[in-house]
N, C-alpha and C positions, 0 to 999 in steps of 0.2 A: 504494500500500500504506500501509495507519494505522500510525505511528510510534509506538510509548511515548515519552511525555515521557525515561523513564529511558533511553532508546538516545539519546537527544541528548547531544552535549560539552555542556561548560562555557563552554567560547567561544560556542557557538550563541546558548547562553541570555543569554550578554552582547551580543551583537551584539544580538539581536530587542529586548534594552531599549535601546538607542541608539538603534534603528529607531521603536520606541515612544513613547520619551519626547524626541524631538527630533525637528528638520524637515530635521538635517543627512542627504543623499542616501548615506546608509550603502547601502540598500536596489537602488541601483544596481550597487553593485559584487560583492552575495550578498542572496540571501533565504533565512534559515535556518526548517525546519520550522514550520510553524504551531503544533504544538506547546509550543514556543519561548515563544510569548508568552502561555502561561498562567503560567510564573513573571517576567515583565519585574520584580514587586513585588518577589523575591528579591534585585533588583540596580538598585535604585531610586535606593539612596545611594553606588551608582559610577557612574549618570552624574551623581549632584549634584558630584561631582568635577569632573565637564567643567563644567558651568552654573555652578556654584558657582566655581570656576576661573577661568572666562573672567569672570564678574563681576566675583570679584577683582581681577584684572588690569585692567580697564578704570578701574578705581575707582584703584587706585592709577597707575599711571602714564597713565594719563588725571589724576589733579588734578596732574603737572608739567607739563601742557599748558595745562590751564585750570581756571578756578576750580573748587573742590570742590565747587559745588553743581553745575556741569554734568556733571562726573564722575559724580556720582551718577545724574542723568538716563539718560546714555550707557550705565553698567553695565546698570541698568531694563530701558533697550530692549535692547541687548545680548540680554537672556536671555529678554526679552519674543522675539525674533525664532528664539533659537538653538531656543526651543520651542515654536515657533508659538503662543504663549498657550493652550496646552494647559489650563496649571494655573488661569489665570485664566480662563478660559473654564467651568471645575468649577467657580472659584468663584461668578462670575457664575449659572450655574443653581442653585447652591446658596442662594445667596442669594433667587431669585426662587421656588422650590421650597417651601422653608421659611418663608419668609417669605410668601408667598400663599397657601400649599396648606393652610394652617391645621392641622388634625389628621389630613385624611384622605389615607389612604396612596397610596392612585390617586392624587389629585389632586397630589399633591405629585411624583409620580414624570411626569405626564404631564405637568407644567409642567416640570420639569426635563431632559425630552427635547424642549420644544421650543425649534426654533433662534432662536425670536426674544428676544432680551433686555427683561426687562421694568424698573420702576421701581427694583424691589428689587434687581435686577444691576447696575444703573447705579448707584445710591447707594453699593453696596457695595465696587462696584472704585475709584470715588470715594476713599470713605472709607477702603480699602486702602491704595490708594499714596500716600494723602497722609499715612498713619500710618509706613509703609514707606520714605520719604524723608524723613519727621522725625524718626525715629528714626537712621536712618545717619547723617544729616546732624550727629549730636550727638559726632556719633565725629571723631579724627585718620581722617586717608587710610590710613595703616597699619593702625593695630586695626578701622576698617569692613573691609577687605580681610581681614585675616585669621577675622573675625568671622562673612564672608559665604561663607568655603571650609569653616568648621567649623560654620556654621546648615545649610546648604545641605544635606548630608547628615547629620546628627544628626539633623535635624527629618523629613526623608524616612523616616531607620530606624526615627524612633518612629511617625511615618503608617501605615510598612507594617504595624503591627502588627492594624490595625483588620481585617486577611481573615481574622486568627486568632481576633477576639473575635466577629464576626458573619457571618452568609450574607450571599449576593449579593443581591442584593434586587429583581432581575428574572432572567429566562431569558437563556445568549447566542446563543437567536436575537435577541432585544429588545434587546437590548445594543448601545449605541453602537459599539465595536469587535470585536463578537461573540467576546467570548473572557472567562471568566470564569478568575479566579485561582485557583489551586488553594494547599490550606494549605501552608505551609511545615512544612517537617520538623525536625529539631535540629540538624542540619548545617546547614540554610539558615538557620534563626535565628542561627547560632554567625556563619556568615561574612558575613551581614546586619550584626548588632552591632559585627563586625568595619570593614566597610565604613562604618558610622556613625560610628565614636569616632577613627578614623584623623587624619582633617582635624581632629581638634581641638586635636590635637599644636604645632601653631603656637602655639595661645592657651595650651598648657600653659607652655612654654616664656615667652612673652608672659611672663608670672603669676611666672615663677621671677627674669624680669629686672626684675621691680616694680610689672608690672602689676598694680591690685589688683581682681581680679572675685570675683566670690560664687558659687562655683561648685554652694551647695546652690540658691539660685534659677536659676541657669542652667541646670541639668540638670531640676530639678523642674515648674519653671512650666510647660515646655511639655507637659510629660507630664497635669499640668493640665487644661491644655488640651482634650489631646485625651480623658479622660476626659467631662468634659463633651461634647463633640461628639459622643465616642460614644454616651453617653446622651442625646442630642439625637436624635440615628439610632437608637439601637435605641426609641426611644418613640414615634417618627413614621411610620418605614419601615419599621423590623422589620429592619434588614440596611443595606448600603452599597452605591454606583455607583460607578462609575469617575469622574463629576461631585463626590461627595462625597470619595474618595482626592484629588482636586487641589484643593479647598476645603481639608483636613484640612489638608494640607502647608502651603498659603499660611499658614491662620491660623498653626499652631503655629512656625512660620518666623519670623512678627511677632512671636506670645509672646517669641521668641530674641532677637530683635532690640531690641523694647523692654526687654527686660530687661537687655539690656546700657546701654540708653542712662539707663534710670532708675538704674544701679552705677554708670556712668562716663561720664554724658554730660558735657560742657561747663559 
């Protein structure tokens, strides 16, 4: 029998984003309605909680183990594993999509669905984590840790907002996880924003005991950001993928990131 998304809990819908956005074997112990994971974007920035988390954590008490810059490494993979390179994986087709497909909207969408990585993927993730670990790297072990629990889901909540500014930009039969996002409503944007500004409570605090961040570039750059990208998408594709939501996230993640290193690096 077909479910409404609306007869589904609350929990359902969080569980199917754990199942979604992670490789951890949730999936084993329930599989909540299919339904379920047309809102995962709803609850995007509570599992950047967990990833964002366990980042943190590795990053900090990993550098009393060893030096800071392995630390750094260790977090990387950490979340490189806890999400099967889901998000680098969008951005790698992002990159090779955009960057080969030239203008035209097929071409750009059919290099983006396929599984092989091309030039433009490789330079990209390249150039990714070598930006992404020189930027952290400029930080104490404390403020990257708390920097990388309050990026992690900010940068998610402003990501999700891109199902609200444009269509899907293929069918989901065509769709890599055949499940398209449905919009969010004003309760789900309410407990979204919610979900985003939480983790950043650390750095608020940080800031009260003398940390000094800037927090009109902190909030703004990455929004930025994603402005542009959007208009990158809506001038190429006419709409967004599920390739382009984990490209969004990463870059505007780096916006966070670098921003703090250019206020308070070393």
């Amino acid at each position: 029998m077909e479910i409404n998304i609306d007869q589904t809990k609350w929990w359902q819908r969080i569980y199917a984003a754990l199942i979604f956005f992670t490789r951890l074997p949730f999936w084993r112990f329930y599989q909540p309605p299919h339904q379920c994971y047309q809102t995962v974007v709803e609850h995007w920035p509570l599992v950047g909680w967990l990833t964002g988390g366990v980042m943190a954590a590795v990053v900090y008490f990993g550098s009393m183990l060893f030096p800071f810059h392995i630390a750094l490494l260790l977090a990387i993979a950490a979340r490189v594993l806890l999400t099967g390179a889901l998000h680098e994986d969008g951005l790698a087709d992002f990159f090779d999509g955009f960057g080969g497909g030239g203008s035209n909207r097929e071409r750009i969408l059919q290099i983006m669905k396929d599984p092989h990585i091309g030039t433009y993927g490789v330079l990209g993730l390249i150039l990714y984590f070598a930006l992404l670990y020189g930027a952290l790297s400029t930080l104490t072990p404390f403020v990257a840790a708390i920097t990388i629990f309050a990026g992690d889901a900010y940068c998610k909540m402003i990501a999700a907002q891109i199902i609200m500014f444009l269509p899907y930009a293929r069918t989901e039969e065509t769709s890599k996880a055949h499940t398209v996002y449905r919009k969010m409503s004003v309760k789900a944007g309410i407990l979204l924003f919610i979900q985003g500004v939480l983790p950043m409570i650390p750095l608020i605090f940080a800031s009260l005991e003398g940390l000094s961040l800037r927090w009109d570039l902190l909030i703004f750059v990455p929004c930025i950001v994603m402005y542009f990208i959007y208009y990158m998408m809506l001038r190429k594709i006419k709409g967004y993928t599920g390739d382009c939501c984990g490209a969004l996230f990463l870059l505007i993640e780096l916006s966070f990131y670098l921003t703090m290193a250019a206020t308070l690096g070393k």
